[in-house]
Biopython code that builds the backbone (N, CA, C, O; Angstrom):
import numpy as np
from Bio.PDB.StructureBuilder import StructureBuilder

atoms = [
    (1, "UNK", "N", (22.475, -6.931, 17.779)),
    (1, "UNK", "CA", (21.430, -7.675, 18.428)),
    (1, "UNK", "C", (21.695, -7.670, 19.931)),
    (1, "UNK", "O", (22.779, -7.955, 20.442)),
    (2, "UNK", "N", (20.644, -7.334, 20.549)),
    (2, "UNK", "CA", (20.837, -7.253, 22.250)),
    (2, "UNK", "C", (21.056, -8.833, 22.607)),
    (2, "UNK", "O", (20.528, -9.659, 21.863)),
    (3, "UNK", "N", (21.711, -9.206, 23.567)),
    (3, "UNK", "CA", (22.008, -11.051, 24.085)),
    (3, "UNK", "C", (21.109, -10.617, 25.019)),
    (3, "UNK", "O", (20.363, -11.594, 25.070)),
    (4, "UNK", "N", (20.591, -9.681, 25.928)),
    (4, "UNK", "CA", (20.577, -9.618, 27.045)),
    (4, "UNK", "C", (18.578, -9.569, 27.070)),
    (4, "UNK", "O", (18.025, -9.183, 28.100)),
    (5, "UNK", "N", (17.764, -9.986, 25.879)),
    (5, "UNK", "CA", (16.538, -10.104, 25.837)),
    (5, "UNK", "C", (16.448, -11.649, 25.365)),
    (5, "UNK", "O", (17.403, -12.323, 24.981)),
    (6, "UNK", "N", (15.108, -12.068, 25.473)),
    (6, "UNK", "CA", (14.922, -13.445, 24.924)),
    (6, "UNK", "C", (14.306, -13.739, 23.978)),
    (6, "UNK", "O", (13.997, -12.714, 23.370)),
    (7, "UNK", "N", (13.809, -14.955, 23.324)),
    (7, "UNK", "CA", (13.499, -14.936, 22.692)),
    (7, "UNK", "C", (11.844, -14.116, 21.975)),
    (7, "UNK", "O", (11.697, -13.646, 20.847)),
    (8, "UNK", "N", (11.227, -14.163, 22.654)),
    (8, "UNK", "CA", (9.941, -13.708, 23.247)),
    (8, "UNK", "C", (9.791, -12.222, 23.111)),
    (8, "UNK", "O", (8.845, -11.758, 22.474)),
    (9, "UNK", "N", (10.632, -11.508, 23.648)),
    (9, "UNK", "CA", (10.856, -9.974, 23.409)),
    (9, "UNK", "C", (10.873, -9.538, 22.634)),
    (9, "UNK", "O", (10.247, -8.590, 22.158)),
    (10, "UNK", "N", (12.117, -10.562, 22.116)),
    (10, "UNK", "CA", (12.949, -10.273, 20.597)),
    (10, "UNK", "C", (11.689, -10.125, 20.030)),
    (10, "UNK", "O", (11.290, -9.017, 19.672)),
    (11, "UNK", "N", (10.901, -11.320, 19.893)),
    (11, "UNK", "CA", (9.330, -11.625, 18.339)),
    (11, "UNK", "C", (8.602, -10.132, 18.741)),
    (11, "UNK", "O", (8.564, -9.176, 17.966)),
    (12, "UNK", "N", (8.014, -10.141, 20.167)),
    (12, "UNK", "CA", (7.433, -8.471, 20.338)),
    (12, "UNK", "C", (7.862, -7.490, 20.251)),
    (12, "UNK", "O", (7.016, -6.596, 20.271)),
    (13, "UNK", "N", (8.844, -7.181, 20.154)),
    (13, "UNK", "CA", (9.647, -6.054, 19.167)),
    (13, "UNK", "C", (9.666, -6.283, 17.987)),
    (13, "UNK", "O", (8.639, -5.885, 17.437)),
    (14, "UNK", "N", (10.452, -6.803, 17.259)),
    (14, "UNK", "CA", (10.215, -6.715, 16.086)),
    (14, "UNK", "C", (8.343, -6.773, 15.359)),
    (14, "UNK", "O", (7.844, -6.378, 14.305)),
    (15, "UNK", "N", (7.837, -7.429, 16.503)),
    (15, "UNK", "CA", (6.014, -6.842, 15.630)),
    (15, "UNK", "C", (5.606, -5.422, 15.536)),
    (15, "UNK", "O", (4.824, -5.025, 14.671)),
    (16, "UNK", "N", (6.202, -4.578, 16.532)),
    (16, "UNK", "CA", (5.747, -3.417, 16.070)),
    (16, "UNK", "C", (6.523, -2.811, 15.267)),
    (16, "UNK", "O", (6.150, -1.639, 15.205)),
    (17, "UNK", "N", (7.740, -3.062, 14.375)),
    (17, "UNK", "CA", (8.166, -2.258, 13.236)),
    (17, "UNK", "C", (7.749, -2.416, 11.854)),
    (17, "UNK", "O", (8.326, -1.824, 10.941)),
    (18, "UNK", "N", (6.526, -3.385, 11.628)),
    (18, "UNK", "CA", (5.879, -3.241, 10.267)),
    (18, "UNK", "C", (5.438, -2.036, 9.959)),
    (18, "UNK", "O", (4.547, -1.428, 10.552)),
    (19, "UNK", "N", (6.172, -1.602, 8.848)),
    (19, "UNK", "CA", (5.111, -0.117, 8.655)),
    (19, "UNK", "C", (5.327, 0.901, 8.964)),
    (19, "UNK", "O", (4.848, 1.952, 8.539)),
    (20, "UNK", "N", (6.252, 0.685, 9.925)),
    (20, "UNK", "CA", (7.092, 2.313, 10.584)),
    (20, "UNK", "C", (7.841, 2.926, 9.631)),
    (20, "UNK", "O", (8.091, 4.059, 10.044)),
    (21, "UNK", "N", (8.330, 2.741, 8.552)),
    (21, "UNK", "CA", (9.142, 3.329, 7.812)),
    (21, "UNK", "C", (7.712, 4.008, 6.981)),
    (21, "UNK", "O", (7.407, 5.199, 7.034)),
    (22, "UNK", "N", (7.125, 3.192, 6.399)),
    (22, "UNK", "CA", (6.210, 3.972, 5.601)),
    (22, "UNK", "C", (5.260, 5.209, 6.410)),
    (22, "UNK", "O", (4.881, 6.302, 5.989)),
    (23, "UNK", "N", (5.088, 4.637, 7.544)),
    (23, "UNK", "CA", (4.538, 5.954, 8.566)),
    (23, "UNK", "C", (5.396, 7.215, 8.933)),
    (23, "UNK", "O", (4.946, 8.361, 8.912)),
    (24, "UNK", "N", (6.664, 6.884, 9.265)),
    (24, "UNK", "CA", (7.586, 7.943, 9.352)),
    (24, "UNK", "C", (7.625, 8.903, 8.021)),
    (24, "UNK", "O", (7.553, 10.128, 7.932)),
    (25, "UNK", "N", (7.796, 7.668, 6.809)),
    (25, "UNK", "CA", (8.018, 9.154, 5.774)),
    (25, "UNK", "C", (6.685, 9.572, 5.662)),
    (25, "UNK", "O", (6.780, 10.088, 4.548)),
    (26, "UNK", "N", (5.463, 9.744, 5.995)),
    (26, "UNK", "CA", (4.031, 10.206, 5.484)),
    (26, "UNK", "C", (4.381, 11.357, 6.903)),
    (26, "UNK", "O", (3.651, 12.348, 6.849)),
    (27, "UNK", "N", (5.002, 11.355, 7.671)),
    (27, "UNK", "CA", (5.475, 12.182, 8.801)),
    (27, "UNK", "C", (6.640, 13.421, 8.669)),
    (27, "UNK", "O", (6.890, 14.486, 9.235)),
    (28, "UNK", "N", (7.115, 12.706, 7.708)),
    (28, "UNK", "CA", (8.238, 13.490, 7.230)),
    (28, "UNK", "C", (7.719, 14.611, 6.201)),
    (28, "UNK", "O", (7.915, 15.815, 6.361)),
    (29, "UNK", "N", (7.074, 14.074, 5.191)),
    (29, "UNK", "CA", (6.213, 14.923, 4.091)),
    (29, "UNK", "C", (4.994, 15.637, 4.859)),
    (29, "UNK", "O", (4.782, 16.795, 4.501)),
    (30, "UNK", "N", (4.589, 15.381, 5.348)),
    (30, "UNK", "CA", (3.649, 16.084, 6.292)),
    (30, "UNK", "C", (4.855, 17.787, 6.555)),
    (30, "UNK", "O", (4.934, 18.951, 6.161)),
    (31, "UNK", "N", (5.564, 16.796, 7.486)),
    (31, "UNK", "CA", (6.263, 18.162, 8.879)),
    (31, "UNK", "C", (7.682, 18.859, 7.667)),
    (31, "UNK", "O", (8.192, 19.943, 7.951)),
    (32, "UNK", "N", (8.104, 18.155, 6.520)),
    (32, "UNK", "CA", (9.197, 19.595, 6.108)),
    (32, "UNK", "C", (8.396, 19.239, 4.952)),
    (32, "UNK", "O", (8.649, 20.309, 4.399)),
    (33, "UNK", "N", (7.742, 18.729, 4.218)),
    (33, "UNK", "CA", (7.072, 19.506, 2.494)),
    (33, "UNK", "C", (6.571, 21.067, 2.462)),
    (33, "UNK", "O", (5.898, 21.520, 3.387)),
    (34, "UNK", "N", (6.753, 21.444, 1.917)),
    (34, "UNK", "CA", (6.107, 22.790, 0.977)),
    (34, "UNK", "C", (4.229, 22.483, 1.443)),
    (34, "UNK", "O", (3.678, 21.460, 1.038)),
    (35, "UNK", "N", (3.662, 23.253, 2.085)),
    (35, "UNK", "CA", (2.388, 22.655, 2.278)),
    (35, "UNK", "C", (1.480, 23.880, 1.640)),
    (35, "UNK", "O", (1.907, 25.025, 1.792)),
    (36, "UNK", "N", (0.532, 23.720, 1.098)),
    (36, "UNK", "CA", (-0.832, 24.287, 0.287)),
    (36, "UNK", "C", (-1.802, 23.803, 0.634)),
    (36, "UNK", "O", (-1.690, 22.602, 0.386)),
    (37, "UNK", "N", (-3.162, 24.091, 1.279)),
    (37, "UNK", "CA", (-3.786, 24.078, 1.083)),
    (37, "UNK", "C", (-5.038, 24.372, 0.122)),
    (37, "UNK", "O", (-5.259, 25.475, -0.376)),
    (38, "UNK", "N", (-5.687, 23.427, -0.032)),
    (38, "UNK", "CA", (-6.711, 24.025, -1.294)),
    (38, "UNK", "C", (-8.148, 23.535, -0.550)),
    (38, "UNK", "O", (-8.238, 22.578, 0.220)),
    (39, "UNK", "N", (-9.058, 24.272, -0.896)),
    (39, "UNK", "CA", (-10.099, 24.256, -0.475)),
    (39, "UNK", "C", (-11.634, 24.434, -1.271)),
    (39, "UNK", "O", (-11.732, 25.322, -2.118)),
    (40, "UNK", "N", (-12.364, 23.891, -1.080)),
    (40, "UNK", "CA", (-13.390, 24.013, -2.473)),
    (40, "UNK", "C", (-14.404, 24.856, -2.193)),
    (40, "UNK", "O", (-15.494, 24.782, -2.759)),
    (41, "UNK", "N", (-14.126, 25.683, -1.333)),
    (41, "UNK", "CA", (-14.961, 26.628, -0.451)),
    (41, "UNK", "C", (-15.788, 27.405, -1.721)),
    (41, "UNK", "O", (-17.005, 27.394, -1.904)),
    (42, "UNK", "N", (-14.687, 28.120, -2.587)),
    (42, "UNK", "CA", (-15.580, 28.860, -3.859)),
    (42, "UNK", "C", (-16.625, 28.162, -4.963)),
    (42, "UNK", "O", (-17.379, 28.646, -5.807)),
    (43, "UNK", "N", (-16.387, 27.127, -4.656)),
    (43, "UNK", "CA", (-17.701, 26.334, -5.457)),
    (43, "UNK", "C", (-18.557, 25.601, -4.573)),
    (43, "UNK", "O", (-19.683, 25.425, -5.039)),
    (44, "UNK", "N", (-18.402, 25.233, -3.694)),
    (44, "UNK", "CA", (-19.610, 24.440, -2.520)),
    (44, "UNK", "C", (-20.830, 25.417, -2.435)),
    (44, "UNK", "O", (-20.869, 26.605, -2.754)),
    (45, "UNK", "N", (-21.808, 24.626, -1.927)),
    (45, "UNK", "CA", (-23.161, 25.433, -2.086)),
    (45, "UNK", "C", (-23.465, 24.768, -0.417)),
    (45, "UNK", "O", (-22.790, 23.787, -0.106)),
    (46, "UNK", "N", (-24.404, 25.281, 0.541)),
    (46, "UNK", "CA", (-24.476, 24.336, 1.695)),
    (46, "UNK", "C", (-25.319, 23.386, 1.305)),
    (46, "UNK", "O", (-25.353, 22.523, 2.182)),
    (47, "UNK", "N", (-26.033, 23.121, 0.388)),
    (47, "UNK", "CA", (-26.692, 21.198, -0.230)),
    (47, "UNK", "C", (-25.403, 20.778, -0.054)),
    (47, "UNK", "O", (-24.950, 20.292, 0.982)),
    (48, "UNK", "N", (-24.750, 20.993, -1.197)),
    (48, "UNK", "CA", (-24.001, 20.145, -1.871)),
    (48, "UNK", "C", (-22.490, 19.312, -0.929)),
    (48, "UNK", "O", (-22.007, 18.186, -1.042)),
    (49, "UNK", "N", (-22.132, 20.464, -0.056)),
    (49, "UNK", "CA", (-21.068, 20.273, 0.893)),
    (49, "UNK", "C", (-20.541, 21.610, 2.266)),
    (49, "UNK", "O", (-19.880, 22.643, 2.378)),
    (50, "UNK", "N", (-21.521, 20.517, 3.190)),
    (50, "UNK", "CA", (-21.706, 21.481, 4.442)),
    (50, "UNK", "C", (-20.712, 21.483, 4.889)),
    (50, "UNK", "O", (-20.831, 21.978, 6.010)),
    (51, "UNK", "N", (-19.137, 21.062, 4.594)),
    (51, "UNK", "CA", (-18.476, 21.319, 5.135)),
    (51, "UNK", "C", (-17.181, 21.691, 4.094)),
    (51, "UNK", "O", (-17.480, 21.396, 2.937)),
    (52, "UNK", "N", (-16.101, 22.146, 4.196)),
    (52, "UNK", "CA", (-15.246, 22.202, 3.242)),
    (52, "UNK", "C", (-13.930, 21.373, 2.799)),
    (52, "UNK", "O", (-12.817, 21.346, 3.325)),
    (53, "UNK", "N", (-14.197, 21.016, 2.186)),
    (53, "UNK", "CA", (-13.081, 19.525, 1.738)),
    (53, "UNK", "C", (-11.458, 20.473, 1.826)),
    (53, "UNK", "O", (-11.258, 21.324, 0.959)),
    (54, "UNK", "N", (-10.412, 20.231, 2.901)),
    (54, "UNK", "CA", (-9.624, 20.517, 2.679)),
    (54, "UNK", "C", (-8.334, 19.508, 2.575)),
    (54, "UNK", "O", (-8.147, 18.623, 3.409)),
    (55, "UNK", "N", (-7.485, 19.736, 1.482)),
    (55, "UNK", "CA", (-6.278, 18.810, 1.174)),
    (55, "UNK", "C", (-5.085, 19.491, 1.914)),
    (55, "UNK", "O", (-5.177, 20.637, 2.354)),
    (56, "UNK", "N", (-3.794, 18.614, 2.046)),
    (56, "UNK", "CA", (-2.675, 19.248, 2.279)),
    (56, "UNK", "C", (-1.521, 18.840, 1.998)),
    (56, "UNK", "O", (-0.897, 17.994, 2.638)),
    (57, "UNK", "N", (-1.003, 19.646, 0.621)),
    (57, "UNK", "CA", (-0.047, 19.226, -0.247)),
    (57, "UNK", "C", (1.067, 19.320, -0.325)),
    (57, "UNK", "O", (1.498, 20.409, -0.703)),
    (58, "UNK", "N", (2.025, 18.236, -0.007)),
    (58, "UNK", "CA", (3.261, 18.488, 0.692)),
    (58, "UNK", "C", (4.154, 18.187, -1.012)),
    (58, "UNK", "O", (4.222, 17.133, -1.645)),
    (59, "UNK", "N", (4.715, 19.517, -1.343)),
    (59, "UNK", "CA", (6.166, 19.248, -2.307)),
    (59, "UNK", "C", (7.494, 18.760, -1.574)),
    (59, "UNK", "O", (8.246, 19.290, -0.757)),
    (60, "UNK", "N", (7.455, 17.272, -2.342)),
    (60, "UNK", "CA", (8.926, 16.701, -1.260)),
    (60, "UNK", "C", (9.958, 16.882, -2.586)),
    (60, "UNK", "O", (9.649, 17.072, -3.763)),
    (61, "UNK", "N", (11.089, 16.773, -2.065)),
    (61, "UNK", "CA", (12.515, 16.714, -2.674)),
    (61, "UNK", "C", (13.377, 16.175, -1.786)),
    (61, "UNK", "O", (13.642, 16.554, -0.646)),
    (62, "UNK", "N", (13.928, 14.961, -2.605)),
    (62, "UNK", "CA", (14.948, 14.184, -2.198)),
    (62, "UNK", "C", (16.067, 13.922, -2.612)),
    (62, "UNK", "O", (16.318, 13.262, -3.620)),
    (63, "UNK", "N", (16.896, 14.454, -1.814)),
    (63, "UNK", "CA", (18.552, 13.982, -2.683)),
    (63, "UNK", "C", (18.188, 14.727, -4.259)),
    (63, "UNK", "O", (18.557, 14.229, -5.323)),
    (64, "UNK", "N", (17.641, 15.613, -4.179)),
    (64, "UNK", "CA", (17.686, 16.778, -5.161)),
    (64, "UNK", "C", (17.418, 16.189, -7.028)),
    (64, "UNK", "O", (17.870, 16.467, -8.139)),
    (65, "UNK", "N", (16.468, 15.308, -6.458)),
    (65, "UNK", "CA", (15.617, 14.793, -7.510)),
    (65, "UNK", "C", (14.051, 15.928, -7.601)),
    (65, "UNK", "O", (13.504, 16.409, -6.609)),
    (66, "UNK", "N", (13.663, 16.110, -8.866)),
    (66, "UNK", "CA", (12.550, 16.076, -9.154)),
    (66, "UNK", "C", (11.541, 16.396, -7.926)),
    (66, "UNK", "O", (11.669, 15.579, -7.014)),
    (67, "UNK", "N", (10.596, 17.369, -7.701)),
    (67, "UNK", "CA", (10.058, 16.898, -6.621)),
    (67, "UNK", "C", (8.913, 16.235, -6.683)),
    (67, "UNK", "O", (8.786, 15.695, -7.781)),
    (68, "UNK", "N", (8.066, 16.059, -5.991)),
    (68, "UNK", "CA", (7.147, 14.715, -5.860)),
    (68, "UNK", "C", (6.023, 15.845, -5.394)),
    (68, "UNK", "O", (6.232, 16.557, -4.412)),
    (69, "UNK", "N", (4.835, 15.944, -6.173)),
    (69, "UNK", "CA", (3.512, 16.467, -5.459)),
    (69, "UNK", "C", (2.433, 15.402, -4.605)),
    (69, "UNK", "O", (1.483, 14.821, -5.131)),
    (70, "UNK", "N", (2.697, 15.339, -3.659)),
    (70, "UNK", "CA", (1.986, 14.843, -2.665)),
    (70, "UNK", "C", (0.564, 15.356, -2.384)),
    (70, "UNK", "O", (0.399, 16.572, -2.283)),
    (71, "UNK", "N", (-0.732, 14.306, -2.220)),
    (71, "UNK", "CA", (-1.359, 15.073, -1.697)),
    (71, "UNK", "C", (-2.179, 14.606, -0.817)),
    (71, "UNK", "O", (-3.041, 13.802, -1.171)),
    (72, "UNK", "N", (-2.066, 15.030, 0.541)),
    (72, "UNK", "CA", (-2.645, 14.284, 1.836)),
    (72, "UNK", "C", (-4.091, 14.834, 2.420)),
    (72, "UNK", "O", (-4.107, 15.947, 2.946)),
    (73, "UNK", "N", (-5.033, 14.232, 2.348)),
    (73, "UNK", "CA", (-6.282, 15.031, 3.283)),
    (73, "UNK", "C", (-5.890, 15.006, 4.314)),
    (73, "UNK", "O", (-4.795, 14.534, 4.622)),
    (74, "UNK", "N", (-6.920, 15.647, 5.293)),
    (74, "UNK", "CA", (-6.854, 15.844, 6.499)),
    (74, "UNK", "C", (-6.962, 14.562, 7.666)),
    (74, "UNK", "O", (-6.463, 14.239, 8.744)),
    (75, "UNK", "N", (-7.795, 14.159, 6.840)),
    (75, "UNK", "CA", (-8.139, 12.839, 7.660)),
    (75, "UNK", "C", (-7.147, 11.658, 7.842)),
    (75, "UNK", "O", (-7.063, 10.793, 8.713)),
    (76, "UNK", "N", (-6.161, 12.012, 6.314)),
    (76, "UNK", "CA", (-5.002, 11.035, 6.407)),
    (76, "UNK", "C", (-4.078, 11.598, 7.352)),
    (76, "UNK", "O", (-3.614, 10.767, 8.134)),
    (77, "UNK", "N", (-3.683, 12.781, 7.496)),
    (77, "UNK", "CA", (-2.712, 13.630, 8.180)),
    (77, "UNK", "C", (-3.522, 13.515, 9.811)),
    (77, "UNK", "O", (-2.989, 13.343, 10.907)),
    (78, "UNK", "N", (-4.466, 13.623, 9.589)),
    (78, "UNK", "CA", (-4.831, 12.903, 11.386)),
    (78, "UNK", "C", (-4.700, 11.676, 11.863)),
    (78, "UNK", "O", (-4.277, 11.490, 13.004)),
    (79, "UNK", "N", (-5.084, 10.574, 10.960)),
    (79, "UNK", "CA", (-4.806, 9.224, 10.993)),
    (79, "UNK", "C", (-3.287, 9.280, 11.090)),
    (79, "UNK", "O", (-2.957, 9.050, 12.253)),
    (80, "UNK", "N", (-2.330, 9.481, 10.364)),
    (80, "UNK", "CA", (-0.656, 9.514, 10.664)),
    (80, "UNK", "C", (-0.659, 10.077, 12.132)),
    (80, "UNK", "O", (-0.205, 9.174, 12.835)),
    (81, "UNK", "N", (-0.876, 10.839, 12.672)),
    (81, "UNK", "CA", (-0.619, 11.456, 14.240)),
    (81, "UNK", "C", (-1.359, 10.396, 14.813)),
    (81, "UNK", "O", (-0.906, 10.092, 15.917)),
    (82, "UNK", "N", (-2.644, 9.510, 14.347)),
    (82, "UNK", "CA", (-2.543, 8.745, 15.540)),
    (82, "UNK", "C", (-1.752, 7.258, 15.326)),
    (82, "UNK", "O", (-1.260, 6.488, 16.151)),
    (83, "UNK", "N", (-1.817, 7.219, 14.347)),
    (83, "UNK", "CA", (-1.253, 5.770, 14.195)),
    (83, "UNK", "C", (0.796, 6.379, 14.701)),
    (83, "UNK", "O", (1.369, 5.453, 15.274)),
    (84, "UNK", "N", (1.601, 7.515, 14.548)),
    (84, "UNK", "CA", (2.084, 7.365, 15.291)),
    (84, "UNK", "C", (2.696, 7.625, 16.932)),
    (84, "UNK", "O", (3.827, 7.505, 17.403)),
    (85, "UNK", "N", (1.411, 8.023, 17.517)),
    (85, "UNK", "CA", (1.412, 8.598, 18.889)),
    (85, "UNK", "C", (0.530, 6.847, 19.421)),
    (85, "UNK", "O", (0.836, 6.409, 20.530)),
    (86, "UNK", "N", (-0.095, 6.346, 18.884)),
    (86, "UNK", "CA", (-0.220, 4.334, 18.879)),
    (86, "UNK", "C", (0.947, 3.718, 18.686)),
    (86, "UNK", "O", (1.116, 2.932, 19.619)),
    (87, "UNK", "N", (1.996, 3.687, 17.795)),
    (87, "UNK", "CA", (3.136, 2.967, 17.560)),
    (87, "UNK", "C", (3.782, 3.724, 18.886)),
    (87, "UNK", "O", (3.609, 3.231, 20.000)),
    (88, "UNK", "N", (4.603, 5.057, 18.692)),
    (88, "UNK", "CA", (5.227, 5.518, 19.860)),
    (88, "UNK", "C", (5.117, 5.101, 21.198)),
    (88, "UNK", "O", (6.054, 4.955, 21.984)),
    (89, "UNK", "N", (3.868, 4.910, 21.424)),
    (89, "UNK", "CA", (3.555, 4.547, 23.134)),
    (89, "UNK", "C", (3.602, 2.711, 22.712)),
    (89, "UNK", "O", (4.527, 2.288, 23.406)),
    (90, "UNK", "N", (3.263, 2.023, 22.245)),
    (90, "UNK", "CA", (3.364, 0.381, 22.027)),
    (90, "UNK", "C", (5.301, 0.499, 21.761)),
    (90, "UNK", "O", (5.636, -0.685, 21.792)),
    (91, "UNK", "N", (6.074, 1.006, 21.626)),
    (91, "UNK", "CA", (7.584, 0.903, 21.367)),
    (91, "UNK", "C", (7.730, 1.655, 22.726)),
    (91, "UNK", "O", (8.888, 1.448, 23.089)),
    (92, "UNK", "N", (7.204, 2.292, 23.479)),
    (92, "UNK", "CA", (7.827, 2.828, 24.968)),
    (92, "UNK", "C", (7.138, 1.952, 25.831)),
    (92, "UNK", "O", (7.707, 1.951, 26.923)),
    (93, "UNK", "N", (6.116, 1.173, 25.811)),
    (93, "UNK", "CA", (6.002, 0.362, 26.815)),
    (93, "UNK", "C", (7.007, -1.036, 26.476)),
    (93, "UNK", "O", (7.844, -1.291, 27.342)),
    (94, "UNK", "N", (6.958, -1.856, 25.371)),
    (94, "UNK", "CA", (7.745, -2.428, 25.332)),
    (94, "UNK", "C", (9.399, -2.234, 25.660)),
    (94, "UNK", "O", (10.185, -3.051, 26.142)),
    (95, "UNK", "N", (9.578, -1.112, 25.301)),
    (95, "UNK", "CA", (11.464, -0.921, 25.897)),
    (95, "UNK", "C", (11.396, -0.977, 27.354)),
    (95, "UNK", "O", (12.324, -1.562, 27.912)),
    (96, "UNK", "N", (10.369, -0.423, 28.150)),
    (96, "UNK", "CA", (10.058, -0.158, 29.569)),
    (96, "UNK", "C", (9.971, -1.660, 29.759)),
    (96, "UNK", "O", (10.931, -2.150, 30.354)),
    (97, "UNK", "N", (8.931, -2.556, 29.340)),
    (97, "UNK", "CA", (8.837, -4.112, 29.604)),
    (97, "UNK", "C", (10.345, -4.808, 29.601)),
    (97, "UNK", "O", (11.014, -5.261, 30.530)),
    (98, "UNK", "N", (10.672, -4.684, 27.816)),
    (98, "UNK", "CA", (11.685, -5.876, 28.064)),
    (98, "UNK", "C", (13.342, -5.062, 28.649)),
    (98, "UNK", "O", (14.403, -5.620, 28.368)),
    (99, "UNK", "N", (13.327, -3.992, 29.299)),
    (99, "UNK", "CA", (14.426, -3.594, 28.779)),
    (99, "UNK", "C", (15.074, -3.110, 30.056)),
    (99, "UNK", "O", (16.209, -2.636, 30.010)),
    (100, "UNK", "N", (14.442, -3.202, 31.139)),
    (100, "UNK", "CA", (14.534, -2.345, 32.454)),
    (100, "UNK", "C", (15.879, -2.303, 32.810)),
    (100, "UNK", "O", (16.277, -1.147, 32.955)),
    (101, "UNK", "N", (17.099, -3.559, 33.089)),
    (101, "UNK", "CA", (18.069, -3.349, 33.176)),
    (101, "UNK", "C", (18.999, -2.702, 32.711)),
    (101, "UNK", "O", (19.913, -2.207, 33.370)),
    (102, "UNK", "N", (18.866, -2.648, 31.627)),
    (102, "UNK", "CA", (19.498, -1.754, 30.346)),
    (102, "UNK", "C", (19.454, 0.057, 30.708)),
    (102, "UNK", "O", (20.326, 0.920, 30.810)),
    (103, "UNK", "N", (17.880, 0.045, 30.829)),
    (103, "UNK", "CA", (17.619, 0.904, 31.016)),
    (103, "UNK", "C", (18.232, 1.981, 32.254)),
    (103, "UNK", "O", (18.227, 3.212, 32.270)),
    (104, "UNK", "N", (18.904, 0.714, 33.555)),
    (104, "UNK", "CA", (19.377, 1.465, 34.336)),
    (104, "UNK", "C", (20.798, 1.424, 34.711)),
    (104, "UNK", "O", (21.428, 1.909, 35.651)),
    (105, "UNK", "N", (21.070, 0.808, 33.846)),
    (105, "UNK", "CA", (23.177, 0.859, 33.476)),
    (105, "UNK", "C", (23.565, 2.210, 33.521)),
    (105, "UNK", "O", (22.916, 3.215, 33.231)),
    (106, "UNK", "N", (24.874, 2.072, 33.982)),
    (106, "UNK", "CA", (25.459, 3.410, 33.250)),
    (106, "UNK", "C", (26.336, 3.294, 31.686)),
    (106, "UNK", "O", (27.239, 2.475, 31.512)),
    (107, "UNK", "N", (25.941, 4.124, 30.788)),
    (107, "UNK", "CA", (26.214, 4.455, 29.270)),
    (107, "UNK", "C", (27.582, 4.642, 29.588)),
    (107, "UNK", "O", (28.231, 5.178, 30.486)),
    (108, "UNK", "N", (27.910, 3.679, 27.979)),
    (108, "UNK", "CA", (29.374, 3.599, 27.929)),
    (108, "UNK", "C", (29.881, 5.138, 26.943)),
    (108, "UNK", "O", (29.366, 5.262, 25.832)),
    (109, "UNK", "N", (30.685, 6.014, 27.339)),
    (109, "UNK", "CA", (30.795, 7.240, 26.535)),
    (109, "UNK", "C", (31.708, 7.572, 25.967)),
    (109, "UNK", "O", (31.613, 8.612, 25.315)),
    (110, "UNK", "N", (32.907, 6.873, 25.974)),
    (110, "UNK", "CA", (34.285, 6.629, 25.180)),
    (110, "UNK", "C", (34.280, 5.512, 24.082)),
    (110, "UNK", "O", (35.302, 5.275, 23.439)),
]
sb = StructureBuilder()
sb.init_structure("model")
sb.init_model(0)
sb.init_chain("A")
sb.init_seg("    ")
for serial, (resi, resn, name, xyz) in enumerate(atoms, 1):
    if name == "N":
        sb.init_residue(resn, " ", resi, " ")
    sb.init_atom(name, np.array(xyz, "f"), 0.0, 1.0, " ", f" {name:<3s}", serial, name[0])
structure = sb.get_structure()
């Protein structure tokens, strides 16, 4: 625990880590899964679907269990890039806010 923030900081930091774990791994399966696309291109008609529904299916393996078929649309895999390029910048302005001194110490390296 840092002494050197207050109480106040402390509560606004810790608000933005709800959820970061579950966002990171939808980040993780995204950027190293096995990815496939599938596409419904061979059956769409332009009535039926003017555009083409594409998925993107990440095979995860963990600690060499079983793997897990994932399967993410696009829209979720865009929503993850923004929700974390939104978290990323709300956790760099806050370290920049509460943290400036810190920030300009010199690092202990022994």
């Amino acid at each position: 625990m840092n002494k050197e923030i207050n109480s106040a900081q402390r509560t606004e930091g810790l608000a933005l880590l709800p959820g970061l774990k579950d966002l990171l791994n939808t980040r993780n399966n995204l950027v190293h899964g096995l990815i496939a696309i599938a596409s419904d291109s061979d059956t769409r008609t332009a009535e039926t679907a003017p555009e083409p529904v594409i998925e993107t299916m990440a095979l995860v393996s963990k600690r060499r269990r079983p793997e897990l078929l994932l399967t993410i649309t696009k829209a979720e895999a865009e929503k993850t890039v923004k929700d974390l390029r939104e978290r990323g910048d709300g956790i760099l302005h806050w370290v920049v806010a509460a943290l400036p001194a810190q920030l300009h110490r010199d690092q202990v390296t022994n």
